[in-house]
C-alpha positions in Angstrom: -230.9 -90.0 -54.5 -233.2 -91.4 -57.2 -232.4 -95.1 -56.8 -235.5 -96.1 -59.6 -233.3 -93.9 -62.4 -229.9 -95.6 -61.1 -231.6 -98.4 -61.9 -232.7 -97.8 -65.0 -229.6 -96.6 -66.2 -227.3 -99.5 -65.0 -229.5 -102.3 -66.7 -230.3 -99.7 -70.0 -226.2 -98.9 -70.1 -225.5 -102.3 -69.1 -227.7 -103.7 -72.3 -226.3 -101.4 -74.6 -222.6 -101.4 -73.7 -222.7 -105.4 -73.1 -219.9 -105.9 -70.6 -219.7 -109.7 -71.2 -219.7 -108.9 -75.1 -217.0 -106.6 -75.1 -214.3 -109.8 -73.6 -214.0 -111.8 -77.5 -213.1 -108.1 -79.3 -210.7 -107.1 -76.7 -208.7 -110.4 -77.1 -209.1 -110.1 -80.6 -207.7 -106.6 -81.0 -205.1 -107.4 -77.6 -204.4 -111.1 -78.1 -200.8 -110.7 -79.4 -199.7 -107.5 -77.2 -197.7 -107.2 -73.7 -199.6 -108.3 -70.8 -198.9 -104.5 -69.4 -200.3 -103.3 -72.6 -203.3 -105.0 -72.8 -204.0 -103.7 -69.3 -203.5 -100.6 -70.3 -205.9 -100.6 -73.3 -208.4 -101.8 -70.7 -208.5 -98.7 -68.6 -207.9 -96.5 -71.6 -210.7 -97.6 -73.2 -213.0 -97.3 -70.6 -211.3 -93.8 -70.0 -212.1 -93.3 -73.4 -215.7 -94.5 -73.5 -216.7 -92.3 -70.4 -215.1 -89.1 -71.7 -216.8 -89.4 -75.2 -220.5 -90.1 -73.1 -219.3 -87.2 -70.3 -219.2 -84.6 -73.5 -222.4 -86.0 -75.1 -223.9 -85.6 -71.9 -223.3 -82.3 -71.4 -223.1 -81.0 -75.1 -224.7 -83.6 -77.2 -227.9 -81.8 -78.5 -225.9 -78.8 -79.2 -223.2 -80.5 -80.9 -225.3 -82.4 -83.2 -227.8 -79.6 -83.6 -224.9 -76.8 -84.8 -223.2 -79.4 -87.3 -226.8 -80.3 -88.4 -226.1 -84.0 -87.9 -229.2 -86.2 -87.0 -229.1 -89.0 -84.6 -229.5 -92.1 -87.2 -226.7 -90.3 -88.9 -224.0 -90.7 -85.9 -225.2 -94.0 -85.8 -224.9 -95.1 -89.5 -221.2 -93.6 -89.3 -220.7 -95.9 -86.3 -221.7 -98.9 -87.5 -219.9 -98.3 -91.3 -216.6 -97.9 -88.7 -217.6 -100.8 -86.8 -217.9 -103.2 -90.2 -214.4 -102.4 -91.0 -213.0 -103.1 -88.4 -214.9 -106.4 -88.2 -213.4 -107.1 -91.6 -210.5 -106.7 -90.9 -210.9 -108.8 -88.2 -212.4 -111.7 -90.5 -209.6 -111.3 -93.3 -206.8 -111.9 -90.6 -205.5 -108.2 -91.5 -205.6 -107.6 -87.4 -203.3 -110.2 -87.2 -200.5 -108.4 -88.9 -198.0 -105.9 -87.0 -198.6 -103.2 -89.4 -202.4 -102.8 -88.1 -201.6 -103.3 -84.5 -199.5 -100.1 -84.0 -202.4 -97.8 -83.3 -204.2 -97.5 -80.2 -207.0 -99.8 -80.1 -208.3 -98.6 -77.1 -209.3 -94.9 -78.5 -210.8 -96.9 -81.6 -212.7 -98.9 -82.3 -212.6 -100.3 -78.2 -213.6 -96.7 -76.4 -215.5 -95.5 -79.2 -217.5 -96.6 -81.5 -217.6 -99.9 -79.6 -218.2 -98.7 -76.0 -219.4 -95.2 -76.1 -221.4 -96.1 -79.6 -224.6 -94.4 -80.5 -226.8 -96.2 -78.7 -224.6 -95.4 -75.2 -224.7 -91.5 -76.4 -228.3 -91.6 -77.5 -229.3 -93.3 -74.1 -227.3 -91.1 -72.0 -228.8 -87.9 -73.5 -232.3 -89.3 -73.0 -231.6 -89.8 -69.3 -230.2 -86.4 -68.9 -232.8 -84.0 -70.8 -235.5 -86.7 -69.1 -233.4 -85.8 -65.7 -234.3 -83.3 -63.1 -232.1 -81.6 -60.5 -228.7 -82.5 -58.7 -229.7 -86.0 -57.3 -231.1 -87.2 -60.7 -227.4 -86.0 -62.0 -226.0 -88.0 -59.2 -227.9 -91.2 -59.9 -227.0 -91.0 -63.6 -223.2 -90.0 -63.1 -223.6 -93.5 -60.5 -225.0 -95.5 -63.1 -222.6 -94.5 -65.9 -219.6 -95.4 -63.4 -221.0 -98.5 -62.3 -221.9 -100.1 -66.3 -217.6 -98.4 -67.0 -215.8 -100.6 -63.7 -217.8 -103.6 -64.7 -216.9 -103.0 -68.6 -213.1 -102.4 -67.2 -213.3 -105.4 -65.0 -214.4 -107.6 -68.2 -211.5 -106.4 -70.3 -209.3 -106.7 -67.4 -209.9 -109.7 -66.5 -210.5 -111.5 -69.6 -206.8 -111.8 -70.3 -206.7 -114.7 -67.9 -208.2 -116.4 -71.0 -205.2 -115.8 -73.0 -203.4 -118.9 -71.0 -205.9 -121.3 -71.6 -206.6 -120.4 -74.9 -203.5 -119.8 -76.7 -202.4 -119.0 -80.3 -204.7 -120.9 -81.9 -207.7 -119.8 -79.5 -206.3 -116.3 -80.1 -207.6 -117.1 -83.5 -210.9 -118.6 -83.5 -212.1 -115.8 -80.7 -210.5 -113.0 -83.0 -212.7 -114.7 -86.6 -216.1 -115.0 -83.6 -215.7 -111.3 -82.6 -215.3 -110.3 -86.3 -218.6 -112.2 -86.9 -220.2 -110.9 -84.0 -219.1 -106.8 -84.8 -220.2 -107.2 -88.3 -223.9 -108.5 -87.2 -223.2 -105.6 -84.6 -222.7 -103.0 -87.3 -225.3 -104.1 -89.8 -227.7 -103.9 -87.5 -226.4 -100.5 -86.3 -226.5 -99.7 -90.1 -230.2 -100.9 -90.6 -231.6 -99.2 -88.0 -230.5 -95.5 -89.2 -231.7 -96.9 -92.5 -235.2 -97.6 -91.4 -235.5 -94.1 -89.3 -234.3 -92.1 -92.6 -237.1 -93.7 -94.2 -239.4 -93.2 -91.5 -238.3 -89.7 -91.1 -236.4 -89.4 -87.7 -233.0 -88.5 -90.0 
């Protein structure tokens, strides 16, 4: 197997899909749900996230080549989802029961958050760059290896619930609304500057 390429996907994925990152949105979009269901929402997301980079894998280029749609394109779409959800998260409005009855972990957790653009970009790169069965193998690897460490963050960072509480509940969720919206400006900016430098 091509152990350098497993290795370059694990720390490019790793980057990219920030693991550690991931903990503050997931208690701010789980904090006030069922222990089971927060579980739940973990592995569903990263279910999610791998099926949506699994497709783009395979059928990526041909997907966004038939609907015409250029790569700073998905990625300005992702970050314009991303910002409202992080204002939502800043104006409370994720507090409310009304906007917790969806399923978080399809959006915005597994996608645009996990499998985002720069996931999907990376992951086609890697596999048009890839060549035969073992480089396969060492990128299927490395795409399972980055998804059990972003399941084991999310599943394990409700043990932070007990420690912090309501009123931690609330400063994390107000943080990861802050930290998305930087997130998806910059997401934003960047498809902004390759339109103008004519990548779009």
């Amino acid at each position: 197997m091509n152990w350098q390429l497993f290795g370059e996907v694990v720390v490019t994925l790793f980057v990219i899909m920030d693991p550690p990152g991931t903990v503050p949105v997931f208690l701010a979009l789980t904090g006030n749900r069922r222990p089971a269901e927060r579980k739940r929402a973990a592995w569903q997301a990263v279910a999610v996230a791998a099926g949506v980079i699994t497709v783009f894998a395979i059928f990526g280029r041909t997907i966004l080549d038939y609907m015409h749609i250029s790569l700073p394109a998905l990625q300005a779409a992702g970050g314009l989802l991303l910002l409202l959800v992080a204002l939502e998260l800043l104006t409370g409005k994720a507090d409310q029961p009304e906007s917790t009855t969806g399923n978080v972990a399809m959006v915005p957790l597994g996608t645009p958050l996990l499998a985002g653009p720069g996931a999907i970009v990376a992951t086609m790169v890697f596999v048009q760059g890839s060549d035969g069965g073992l480089d396969f193998l060492a990128l299927a690897l490395g795409i399972v290896v980055v998804l059990l460490c972003l399941w084991a963050s999310m599943r394990f960072s409700v043990l932070l619930l007990r420690v912090l509480k309501e009123s931690g509940i609330l400063l994390v969720t107000r943080i990861a609304g802050l930290l998305l919206s930087a997130i998806a400006v910059q997401l934003v900016a960047d498809a902004v500057r390759a339109f103008i430098e004519g990548a779009g």
